[in-house]
C-alpha positions as CSV (number, residue, x, y, z in Angstrom):
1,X,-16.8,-12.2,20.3
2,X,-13.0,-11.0,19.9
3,X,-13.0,-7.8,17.9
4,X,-9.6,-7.1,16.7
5,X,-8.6,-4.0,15.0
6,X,-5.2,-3.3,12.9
7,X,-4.3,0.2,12.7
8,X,-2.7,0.3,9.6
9,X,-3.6,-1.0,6.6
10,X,-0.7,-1.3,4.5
11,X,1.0,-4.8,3.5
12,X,1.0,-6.1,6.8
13,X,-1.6,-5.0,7.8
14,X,-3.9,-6.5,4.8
15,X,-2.3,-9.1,5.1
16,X,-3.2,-10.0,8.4
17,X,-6.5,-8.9,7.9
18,X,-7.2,-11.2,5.2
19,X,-5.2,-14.3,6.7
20,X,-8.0,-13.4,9.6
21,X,-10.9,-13.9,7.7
22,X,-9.3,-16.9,5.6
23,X,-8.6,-18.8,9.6
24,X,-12.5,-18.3,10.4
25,X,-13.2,-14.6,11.5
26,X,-15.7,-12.8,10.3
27,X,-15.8,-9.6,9.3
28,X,-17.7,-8.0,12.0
29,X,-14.9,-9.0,14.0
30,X,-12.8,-7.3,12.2
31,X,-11.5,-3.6,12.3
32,X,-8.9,-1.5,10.2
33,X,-7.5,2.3,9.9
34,X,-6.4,3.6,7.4
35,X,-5.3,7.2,6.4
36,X,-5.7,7.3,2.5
37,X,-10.0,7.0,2.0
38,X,-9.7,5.7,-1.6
39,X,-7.2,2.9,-0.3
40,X,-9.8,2.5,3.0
41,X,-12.6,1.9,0.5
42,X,-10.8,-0.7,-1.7
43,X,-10.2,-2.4,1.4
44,X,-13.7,-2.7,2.7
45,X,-14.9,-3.5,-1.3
46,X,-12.4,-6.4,-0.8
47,X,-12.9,-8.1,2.4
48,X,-16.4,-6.4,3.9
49,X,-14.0,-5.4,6.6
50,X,-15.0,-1.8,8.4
51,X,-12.4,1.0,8.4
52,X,-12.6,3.7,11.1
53,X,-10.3,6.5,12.8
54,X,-8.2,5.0,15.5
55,X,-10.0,6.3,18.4
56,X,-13.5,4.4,17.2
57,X,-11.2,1.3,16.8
58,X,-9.9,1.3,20.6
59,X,-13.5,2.0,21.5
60,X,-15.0,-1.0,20.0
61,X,-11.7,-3.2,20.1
62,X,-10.8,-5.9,22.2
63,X,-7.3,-6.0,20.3
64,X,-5.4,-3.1,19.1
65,X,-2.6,-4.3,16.6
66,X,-0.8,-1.7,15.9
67,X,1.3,-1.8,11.8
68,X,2.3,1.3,11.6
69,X,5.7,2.4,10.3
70,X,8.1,2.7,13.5
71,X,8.5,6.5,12.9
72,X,4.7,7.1,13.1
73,X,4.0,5.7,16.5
74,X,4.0,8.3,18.6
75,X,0.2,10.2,17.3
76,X,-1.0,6.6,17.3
77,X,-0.6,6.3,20.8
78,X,-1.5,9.5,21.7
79,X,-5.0,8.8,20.3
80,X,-4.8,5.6,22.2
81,X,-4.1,6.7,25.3
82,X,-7.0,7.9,26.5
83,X,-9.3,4.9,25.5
84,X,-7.6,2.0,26.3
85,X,-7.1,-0.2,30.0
86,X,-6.4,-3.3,31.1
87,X,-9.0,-4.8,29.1
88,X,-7.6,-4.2,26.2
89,X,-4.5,-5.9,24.5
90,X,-2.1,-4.2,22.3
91,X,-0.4,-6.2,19.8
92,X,3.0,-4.2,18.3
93,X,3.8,-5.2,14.8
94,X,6.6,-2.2,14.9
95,X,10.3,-2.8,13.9
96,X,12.8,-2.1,16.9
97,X,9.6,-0.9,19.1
98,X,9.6,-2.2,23.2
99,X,6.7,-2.9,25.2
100,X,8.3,-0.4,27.6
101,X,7.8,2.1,25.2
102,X,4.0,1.3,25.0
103,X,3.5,0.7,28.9
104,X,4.8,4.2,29.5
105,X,2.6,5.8,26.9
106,X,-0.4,3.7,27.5
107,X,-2.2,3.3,31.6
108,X,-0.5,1.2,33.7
109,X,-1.7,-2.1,33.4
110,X,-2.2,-2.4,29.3
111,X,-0.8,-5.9,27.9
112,X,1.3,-5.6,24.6
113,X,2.8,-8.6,23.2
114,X,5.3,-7.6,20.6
115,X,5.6,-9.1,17.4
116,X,8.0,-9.1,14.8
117,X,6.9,-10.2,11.4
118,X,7.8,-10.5,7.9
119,X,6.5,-9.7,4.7
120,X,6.1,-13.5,3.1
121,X,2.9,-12.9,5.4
122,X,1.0,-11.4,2.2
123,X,1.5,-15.2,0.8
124,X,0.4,-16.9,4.0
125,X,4.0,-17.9,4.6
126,X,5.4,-15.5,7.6
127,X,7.7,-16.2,9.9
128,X,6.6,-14.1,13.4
129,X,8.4,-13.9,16.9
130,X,6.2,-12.9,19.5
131,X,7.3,-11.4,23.0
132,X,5.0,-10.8,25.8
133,X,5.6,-7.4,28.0
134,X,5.0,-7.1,31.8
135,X,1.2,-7.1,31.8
136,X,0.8,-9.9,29.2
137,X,-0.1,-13.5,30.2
138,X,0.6,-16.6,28.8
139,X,-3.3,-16.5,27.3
140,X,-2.6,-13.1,25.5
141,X,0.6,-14.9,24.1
142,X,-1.5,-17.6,22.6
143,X,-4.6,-15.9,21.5
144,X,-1.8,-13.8,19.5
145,X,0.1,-16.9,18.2
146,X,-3.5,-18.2,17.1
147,X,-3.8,-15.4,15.2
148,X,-0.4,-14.8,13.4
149,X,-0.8,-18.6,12.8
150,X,-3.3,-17.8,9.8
151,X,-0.3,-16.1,8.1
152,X,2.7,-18.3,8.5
153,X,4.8,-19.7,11.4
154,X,4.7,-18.5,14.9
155,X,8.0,-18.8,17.6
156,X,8.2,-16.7,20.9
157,X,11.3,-15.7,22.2
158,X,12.6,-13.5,25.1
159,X,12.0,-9.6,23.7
160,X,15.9,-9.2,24.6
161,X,16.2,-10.9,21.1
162,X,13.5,-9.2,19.5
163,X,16.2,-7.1,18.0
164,X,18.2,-9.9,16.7
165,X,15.3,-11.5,15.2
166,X,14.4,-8.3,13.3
167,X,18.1,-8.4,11.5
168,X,17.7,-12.0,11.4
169,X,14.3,-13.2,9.8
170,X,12.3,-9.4,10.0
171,X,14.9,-7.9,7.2
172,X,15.7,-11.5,6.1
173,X,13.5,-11.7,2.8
174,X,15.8,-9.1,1.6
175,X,18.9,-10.9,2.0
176,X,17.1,-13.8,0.0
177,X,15.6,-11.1,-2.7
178,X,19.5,-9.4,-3.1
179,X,20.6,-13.0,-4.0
180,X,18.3,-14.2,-6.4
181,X,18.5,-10.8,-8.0
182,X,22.7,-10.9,-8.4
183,X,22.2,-15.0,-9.5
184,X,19.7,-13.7,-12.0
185,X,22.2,-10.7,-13.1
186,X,24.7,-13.9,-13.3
187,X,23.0,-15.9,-15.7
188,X,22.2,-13.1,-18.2
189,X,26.2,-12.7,-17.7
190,X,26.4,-16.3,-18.8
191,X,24.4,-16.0,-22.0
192,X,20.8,-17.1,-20.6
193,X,17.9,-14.9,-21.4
194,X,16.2,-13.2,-18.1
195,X,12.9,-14.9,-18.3
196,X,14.5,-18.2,-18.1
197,X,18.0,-17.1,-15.7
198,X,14.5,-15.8,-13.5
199,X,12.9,-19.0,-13.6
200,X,16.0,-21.1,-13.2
201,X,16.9,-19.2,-9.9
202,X,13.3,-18.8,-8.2
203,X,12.3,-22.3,-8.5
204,X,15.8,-23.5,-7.6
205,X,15.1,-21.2,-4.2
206,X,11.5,-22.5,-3.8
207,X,13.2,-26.3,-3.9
208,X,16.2,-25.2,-1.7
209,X,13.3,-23.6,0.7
210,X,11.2,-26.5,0.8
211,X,14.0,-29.6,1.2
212,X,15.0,-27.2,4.4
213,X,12.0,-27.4,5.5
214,X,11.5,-30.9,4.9
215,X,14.3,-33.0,5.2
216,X,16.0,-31.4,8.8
217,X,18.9,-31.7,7.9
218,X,21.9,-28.9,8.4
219,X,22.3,-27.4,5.4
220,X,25.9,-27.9,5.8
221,X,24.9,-31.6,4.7
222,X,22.5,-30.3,2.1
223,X,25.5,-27.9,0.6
224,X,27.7,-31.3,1.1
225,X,25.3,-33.3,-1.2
226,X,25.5,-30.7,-4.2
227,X,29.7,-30.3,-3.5
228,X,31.4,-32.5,-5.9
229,X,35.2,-33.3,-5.6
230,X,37.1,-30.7,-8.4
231,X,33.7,-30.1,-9.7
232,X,31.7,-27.0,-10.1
233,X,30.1,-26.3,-6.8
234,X,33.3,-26.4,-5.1
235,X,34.8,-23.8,-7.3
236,X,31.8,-21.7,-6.8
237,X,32.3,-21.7,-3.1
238,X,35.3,-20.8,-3.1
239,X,34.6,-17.9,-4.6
240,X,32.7,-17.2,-2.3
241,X,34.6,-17.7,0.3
242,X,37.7,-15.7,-1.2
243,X,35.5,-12.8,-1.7
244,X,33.9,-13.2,2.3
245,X,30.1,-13.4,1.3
246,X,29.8,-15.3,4.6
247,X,31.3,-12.4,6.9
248,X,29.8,-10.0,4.9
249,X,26.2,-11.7,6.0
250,X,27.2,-11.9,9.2
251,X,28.4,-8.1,9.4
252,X,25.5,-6.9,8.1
253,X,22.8,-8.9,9.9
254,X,25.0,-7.3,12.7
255,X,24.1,-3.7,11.2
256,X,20.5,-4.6,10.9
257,X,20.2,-5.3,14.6
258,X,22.2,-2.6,15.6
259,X,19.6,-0.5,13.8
260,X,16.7,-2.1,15.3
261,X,18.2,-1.1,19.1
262,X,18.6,2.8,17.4
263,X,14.5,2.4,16.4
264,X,13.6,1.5,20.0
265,X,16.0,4.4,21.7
266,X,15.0,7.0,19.4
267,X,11.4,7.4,21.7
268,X,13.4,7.3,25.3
């Protein structure tokens, strides 16, 4: 039996615990800390699920995923330290965080696969990039993927682009939420009530999402399809474009990723 043990319970965290036991775990297999008692019992009222201090958790572990805010790593792996070898596998859920920075905190020899996620995990729908360090194999790779896979899609990519794919798809939900919320603040301009400007907007982004998804096609094509000659989509764009939405999107995905390489220096 796998035990696997989040340290740090938050939204993430949960979220992986509960997508855990909804792929097939059981609870005994299961593991979580958490700092806050009341919010540590609500959790094990919910899913059966044990909470402990860190250091019982990398004592009974065979997986260590560590959720914990970036800034916050540092006791964590101090506590850590001590307890853990090459038996173990550590499984970095941290924004901007290398696997260099846990293989020279940790003994030599520790695997950590790092793992950027996002938060459409606490609805089953994540989309995670995972990135093996130098004592990781291609089994810890896939015994990670196999678990992420309980909360959404998995892709693994060289951890040079870990960084990009924290601006990119990490902070992306943001981009999406900042959207919806202006094209909801448009249609109360227009007159509509919010309930229904709200439910316009959503469920047009849950059919965008899905025909994406679906159909493979660019969504240049897609955009094409909706793009009338002198008609209103067309005028809407151009707005757009006369106002540079698109490099503004591209210059602050930019931003986001520089920020995700200041995270990772800030514990050289």
């Amino acid at each position: 039996m796998t035990v696997i043990a989040v340290l740090g319970a938050g939204k993430i965290g949960e979220a992986l615990l509960a997508g855990l036991l909804q792929g097939g775990r059981s609870a005994e297999e299961l593991l979580f800390t958490e700092r806050h008692p009341e919010r540590s019992a609500e959790l094990t009222a919910r899913y059966g699920v044990a909470g402990v201090e860190v250091t019982e958790a990398a004592k009974r572990a065979d997986v260590l995923v560590v959720a914990v805010k970036p800034q916050d790593i540092e006791p964590v792996l101090a506590e850590l330290a001590p307890l853990v070898g090459p038996n173990s596998l550590v499984v970095s859920l941290c924004a901007g965080l290398p696997t260099s920075l846990y293989e020279r905190r940790l003994p030599d020899g520790v695997p950590v696969v790092r793992v950027m996620p996002n938060t459409p995990m606490v609805v089953g729908e994540a989309m995670s990039a995972v990135s093996p360090g130098k004592h990781a194999t291609a089994d810890h790779v896939a015994l990670v993927t196999e678990m992420l896979a309980t909360v959404g899609q998995v892709v693994e990519v060289p951890e040079a682009q870990q960084d990009a794919v924290t601006a990119l798809s990490g902070s992306g939900p943001a981009y999406f939420f900042y959207l919806v919320e202006a094209m909801i603040d448009a249609g109360i301009l227009l007159g509509l009530p919010r309930a229904v400007a709200e439910k316009l907007i959503i469920q047009s982004a849950v059919g965008a999402a899905k025909m994406l998804a679906e159909t493979n096609e660019h969504p240049v094509i897609l955009r094409e399809a909706v793009t009338s000659p002198a008609g209103t989509t067309i005028n809407a764009i151009r707005e757009l474009e006369k106002h540079g939405v698109r490099a503004a999107l591209l210059a602050a995905i930019e931003a986001a990723r520089d920020r995700s390489v200041e995270l990772g220096k800030a514990h050289e």
